[in-house]
N, C-alpha and C positions, 0 to 999 in steps of 0.2 A: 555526254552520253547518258547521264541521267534522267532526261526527260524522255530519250528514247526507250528507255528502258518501262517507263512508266508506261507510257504508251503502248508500248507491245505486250507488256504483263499484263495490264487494265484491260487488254480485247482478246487475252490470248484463252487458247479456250483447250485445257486437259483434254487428252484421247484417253482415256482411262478408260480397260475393259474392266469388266468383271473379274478379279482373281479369285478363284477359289481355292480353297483350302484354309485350314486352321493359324490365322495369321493375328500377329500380336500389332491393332495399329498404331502408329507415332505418327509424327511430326518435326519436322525439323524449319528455320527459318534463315535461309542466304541474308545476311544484313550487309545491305551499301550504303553507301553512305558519298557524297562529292566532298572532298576538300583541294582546294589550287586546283579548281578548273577540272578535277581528275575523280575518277568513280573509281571507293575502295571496295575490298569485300572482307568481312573479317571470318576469321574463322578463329577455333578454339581447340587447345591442345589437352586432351583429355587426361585428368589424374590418373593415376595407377591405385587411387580409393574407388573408383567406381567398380561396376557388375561388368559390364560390357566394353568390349574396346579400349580398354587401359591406353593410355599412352600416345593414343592414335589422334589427329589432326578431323577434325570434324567441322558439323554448323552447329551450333546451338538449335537443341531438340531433345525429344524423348516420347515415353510411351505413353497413350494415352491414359487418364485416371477418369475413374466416372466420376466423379466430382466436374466431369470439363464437360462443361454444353457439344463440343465437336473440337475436330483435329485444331481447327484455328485459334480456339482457347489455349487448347495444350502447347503448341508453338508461340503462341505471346508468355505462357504462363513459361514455358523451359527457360525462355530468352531472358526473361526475369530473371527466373533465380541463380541462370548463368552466367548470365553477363551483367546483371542490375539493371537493362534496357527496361524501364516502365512500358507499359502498354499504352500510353498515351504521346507515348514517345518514339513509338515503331509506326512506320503505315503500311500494313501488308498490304501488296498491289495486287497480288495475282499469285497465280498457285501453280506448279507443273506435274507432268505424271508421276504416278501413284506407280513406288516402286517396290519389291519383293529383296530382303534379303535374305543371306544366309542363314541366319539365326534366328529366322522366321518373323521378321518384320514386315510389314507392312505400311511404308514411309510417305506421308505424302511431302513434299517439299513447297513452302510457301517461301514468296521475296517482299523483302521485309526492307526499306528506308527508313533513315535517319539521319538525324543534324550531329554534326562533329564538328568541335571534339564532345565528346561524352562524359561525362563523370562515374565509367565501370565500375561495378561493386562484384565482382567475380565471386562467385563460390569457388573458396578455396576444396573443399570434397569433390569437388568436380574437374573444375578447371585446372592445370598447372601454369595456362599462358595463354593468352588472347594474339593471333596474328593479324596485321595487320597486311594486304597486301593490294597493290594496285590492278584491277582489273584488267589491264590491257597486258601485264604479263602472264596471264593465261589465255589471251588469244594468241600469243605467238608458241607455232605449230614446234616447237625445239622443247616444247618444257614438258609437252606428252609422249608417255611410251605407254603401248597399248601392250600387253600379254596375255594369252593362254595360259589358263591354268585352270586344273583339277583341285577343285574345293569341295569337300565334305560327299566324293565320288562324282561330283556335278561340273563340267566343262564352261569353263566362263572365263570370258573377255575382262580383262581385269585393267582399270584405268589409273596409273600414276601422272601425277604431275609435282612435278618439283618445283620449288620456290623458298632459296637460301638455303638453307639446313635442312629444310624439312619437306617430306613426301607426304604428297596428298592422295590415296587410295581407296580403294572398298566403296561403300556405299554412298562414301562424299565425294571418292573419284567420279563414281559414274552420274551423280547429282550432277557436280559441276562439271561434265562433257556434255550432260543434256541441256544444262543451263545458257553454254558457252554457242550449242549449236544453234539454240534458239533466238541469241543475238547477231551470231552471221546473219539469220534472217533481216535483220533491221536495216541492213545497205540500205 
């Protein structure tokens, strides 16, 4: 599934409108990776030392720094310091809609390969645990439960996915529902 993956990211092409309003931008980066025949996606379970999202199951990302040429700097640069991934060692393929959070972000979401196993060097201030998980058990339709909910007075479709222990929500739930719809495409 990995080469279709490449393929559809390498020609797919962001709708991304304009959003306006005062928005803080980031980046974040989906890392897969094949091992036995199989595409993983890793994700990272965020310390209770950081600003934002303590605790919460995320991608490796953050906000942009002006030190960073553009958002794609900042998504090789987060992945580094969070997972140890060198940048010569990630290949962003392709990039998906440009998303609004809560907390006033504005995310772009890049997919990001690499060869496994890796030799992670986690920031421990950041990270508390790196997941590993196989991508086909978020395409089965039992591991999402979609909700309504009223956040910061604002009515929003809220996306879980569950995988072992841990729930995947908020702005990495709704990343990875857009990510996950964008490969049904790939039939």
């Amino acid at each position: 599934m990995i080469e279709q993956i490449i393929n559809k990211f390498s020609s797919y092409l962001p709708q991304n409108t304009d959003k306006a309003g005062n928005y803080t931008p980031a980046s974040v980066v989906i890392p897969l990776y094949q091992y036995n025949n199989e595409t993983h996606i890793v994700f990272t379970k965020r310390s209770y030392k950081v600003r934002h999202h303590k605790g919460q199951i995320s991608f490796p990302g953050g906000k942009f720094d002006k030190e960073d040429e553009n958002l794609e700097i900042t998504a090789l640069r987060e992945t580094y310091e969070e997972l140890g991934i060198k940048k010569e060692d990630l290949k962003l393929i392709g990039k998906m809609e440009d998303m609004v959070t809560i907390t006033n972000f504005i995310v772009t979401p890049y997919i990001g390969i690499f060869k496994y196993p890796y030799d992670f060097k986690i920031s421990e201030d950041e990270i508390d645990l790196i997941i590993h998980a196989p991508l086909k058990h978020f395409l089965d339709d039992s591991v999402l439960r979609i909700e309504e909910k009223v956040i910061l007075g604002e009515k929003l479709k809220v996306h879980f996915f569950s995988y072992k222990e841990h729930t995947i929500w908020g702005a990495t739930g709704k990343i990875l529902y857009d990510f996950l719809n964008i490969l049904r495409e790939i039939k």
